[in-house]
C-alpha positions, -999 to +999 in steps of 0.1 A: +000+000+000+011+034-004+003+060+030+013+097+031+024+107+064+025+139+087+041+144+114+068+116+105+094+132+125+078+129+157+080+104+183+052+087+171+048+089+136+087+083+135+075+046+146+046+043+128+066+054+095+091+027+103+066+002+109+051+004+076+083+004+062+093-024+074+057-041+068+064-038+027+049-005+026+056+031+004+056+058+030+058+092+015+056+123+043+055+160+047+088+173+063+091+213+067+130+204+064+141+175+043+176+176+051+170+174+085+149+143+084+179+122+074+169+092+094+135+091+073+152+088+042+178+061+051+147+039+059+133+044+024+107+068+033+098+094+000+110+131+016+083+161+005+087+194+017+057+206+033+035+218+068+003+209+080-001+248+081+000+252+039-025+230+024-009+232-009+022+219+003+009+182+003-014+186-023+012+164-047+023+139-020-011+130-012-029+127-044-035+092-049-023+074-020-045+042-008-044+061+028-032+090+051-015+091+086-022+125+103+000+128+134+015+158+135+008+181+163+020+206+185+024+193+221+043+218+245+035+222+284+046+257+303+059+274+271+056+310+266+051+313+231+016+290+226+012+305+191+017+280+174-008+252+191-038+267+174-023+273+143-013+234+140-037+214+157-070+230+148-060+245+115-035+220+106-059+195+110-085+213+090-066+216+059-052+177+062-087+165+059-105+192+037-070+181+011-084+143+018-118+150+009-110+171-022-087+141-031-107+113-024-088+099-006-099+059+006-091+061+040-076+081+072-064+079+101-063+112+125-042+109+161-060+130+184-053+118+219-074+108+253-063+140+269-093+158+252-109+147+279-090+166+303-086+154+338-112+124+341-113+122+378-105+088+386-126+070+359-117+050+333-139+067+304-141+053+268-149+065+235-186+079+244-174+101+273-175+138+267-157+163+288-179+198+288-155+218+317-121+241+309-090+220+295-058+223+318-035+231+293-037+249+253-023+214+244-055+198+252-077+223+247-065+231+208-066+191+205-104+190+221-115+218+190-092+199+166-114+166+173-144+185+170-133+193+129-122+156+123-158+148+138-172+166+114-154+157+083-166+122+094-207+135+093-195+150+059-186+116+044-148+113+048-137+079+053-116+088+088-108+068+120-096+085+153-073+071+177-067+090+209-036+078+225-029+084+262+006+091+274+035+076+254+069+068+267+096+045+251+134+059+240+132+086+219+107+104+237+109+142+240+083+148+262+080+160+302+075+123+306+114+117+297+123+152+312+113+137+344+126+103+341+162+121+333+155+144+368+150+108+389+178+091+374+199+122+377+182+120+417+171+157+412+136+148+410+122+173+438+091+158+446+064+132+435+025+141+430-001+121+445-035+104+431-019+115+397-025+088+375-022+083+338-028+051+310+008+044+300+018+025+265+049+018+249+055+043+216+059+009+197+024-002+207+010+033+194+025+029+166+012-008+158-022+005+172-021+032+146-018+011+115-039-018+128-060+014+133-058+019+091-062-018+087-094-031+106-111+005+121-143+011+110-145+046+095-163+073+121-151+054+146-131+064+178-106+043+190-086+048+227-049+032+222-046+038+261-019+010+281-024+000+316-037+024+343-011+036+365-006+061+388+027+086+386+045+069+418+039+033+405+056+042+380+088+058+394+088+031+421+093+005+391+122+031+379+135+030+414+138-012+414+156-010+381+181+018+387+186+015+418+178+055+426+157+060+459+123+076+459+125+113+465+109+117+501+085+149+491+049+136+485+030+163+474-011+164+480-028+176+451-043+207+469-004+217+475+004+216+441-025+235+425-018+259+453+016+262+438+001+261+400-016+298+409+018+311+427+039+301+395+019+312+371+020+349+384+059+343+386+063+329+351+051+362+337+087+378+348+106+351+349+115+317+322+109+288+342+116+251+333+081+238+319+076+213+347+079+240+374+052+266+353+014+272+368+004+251+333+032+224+341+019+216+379-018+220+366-019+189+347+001+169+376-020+181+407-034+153+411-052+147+377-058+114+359-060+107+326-073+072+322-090+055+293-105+025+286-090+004+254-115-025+257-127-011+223-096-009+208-085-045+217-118-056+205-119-046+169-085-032+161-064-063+184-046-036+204-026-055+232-003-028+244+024-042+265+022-041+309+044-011+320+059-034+343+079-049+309+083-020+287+089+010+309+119-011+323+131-015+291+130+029+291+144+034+319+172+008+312+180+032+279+176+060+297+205+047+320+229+036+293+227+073+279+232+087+311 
C-alpha cells in the first residue's frame, strides 16, 4: 500500500513510518525540512517538503495514495510562546482532511489523543465520554476543537478513523515524561505528585495500534490506544527497582500543588521557568488522571499494548545507558 504521512518526525509517527516500512509498505511524508529528516530517508521513506499549516504543500504527495496518517501536532507544556498550538492542531488539522476530501482519498487515520478529555477524575472513560468543563493546558484544549473538525469531516462523508492515545513513553521520547525520568535518574527529582495517575503505552504499541487502526477500524469510529492504568509513583517506584535510585521523600497532595500552580503562574510572567515548574506544568500533575479504557480498541482493532511493568523497564534501562 502506499500511505502519506505527517508528522513523520515525531516520536510517534517516526515509529509508525518505520513500521510500515518495514511491513512492505511506500511511506511518503511532509517534512518542513528535508535535510534534517535524514533518518527518514535512510529507511526508504519518500521526503516532500511541506507543513500541515499550507495545504498546498501536500497537495502532490497526497494525491493518490490508498491512505493518510495524520500525526503531526503541536504538544508543549509551560511554554511562553503557545502561538503555534492553534495554528497546527486545529487549522493544521482542517486543511489535512478538507486536502483528503477534495482528493478522495480511501481512508484516514487522525491521532487526536485521550487527553481531550481533560482530567477524568479517577474514571476510566471510553470513547462515548464527553468532557464539557475548561481543559488544563492549550495542548489539550486546541486538541479538544481539533477533534471537533475531524468529527465533522466524518458526518461530511470522509472515510476517517480516530485514535486517541494516552501518554506515550519509550526511548526517543521528547516529552515531560522523559524530562522527568532524566531528573530521577539524575536523583534531582524534587518531589512526586499524588492520586496522579495516567494510562501508560509503549511508543511501539502506538505505533502498531495506529496502523492496525488503518487496517481493521471502522471509518467514524473512535478508537482509545490507552496502556495499563497507573498512577505517577507506580511508576517511578518500578524506575526506582531498576536503577537503583531512591524515591524522593517529598509527597506532594494535590491541593499543595494547584496551590503552587496559581503562585507560578504569576511568577512565570517575569521570569522563564523550566516547563515542569510553570502554573500550566503543575496544573496537569496536581493530582489529575487521565485514564482511558482500550477494551474497544482491543476488540476490533487487536490492540494489546504491553504491561508497564515490561516495557517501561526496558525505558528506563535506555535511559540509564545514555546517562
Amino acid at each position: 500500500m502506499k500511505y502519506f504521512l505527517t508528522g513523520a518526525t515525531g516520536f510517534v509517527g517516526g515509529h509508525v513510518a518505520r513500521q510500515l516500512i518495514e511491513a512492505g509498505h511506500q511511506v511518503l511524508a511532509s517534512v518542513r525540512s528535508p535535510e534534517k529528516a535524514s533518518q527518514l530517508a535512510a529507511l526508504g521513506v519518500q521526503l516532500h517538503k511541506g507543513d500541515v499549516t499550507d495545504k498546498e504543500s501536500m497537495r502532490a504527495p497526497m494525491s493518490g495514495v490508498d491512505g493518510v496518517f495524520h500525526i503531526a501536532g503541536w504538544y508543549k507544556v509551560g511554554v511562553r510562546d503557545k502561538s503555534e498550538a492553534y495554528k497546527i492542531n486545529v487549522e493544521g488539522t482542517r486543511n489535512v482532511l478538507a486536502l483528503m476530501q477534495e482528493l478522495k482519498i480511501p481512508k484516514g487515520v487522525y491521532t487526536s489523543t485521550l487527553a481531550v478529555n481533560s482530567d477524568t477524575a479517577g474514571k476510566q472513560v471510553d470513547e462515548n465520554y464527553r468532557f464539557n468543563g475548561q481543559h488544563l493546558s492549550v495542548y489539550d484544549q486546541t486538541k479538544a476543537e481539533a477533534h471537533l473538525v475531524a468529527e465533522e469531516f466524518i458526518r461530511q462523508g470522509l472515510p476517517l478513523v480516530i485514535v486517541q492515545p494516552g501518554l506515550i513513553y519509550g526511548p526517543g521520547d521528547t516529552s515531560s515524561v522523559r524530562t522527568t525520568l532524566i531528573q530521577f535518574l539524575k536523583r534531582q527529582l524534587p518531589l512526586m505528585p499524588e492520586q496522579t495517575a495516567f494510562s501508560w503505552a509503549h511508543v511501539d504499541d502506538i505505533a502498531r495500534g495506529h496502523i492496525q487502526a488503518m487496517e481493521k477500524g471502522q471509518p467514524g469510529q473512535s478508537y482509545l490506544l490507552c496502556g495499563p492504568a497507573h498512577t505517577f509513583i507506580e511508576a517511578m517506584q518500578i524506575a526506582s527497582e531498576t536503577s537503583g535510585v531512591p524515591l524522593p521523600g517529598l509527597r506532594a497532595k494535590p491541593g499543595m500543588l494547584k496551590t503552587m500552580s496559581a503562585l507560578m503562574a504569576v511568577v512565570e510572567k517575569v521570569i522563564p521557568l523550566p516547563e515542569s515548574y510553570t502554573g500550566e506544568g503543575l496544573r496537569i500533575v496536581a493530582g489529575v488522571t487521565y485514564l482511558g479504557d482500550n477494551s474497544k480498541a482491543k476488540r476490533e482493532l487487536d490492540f494489546d499494548p504491553r504491561p508497564l511493568r515490561e516495557a517501561w523497564v526496558e525505558t528506563v534501562q535506555h535511559e540509564m545507558r545514555l546517562l
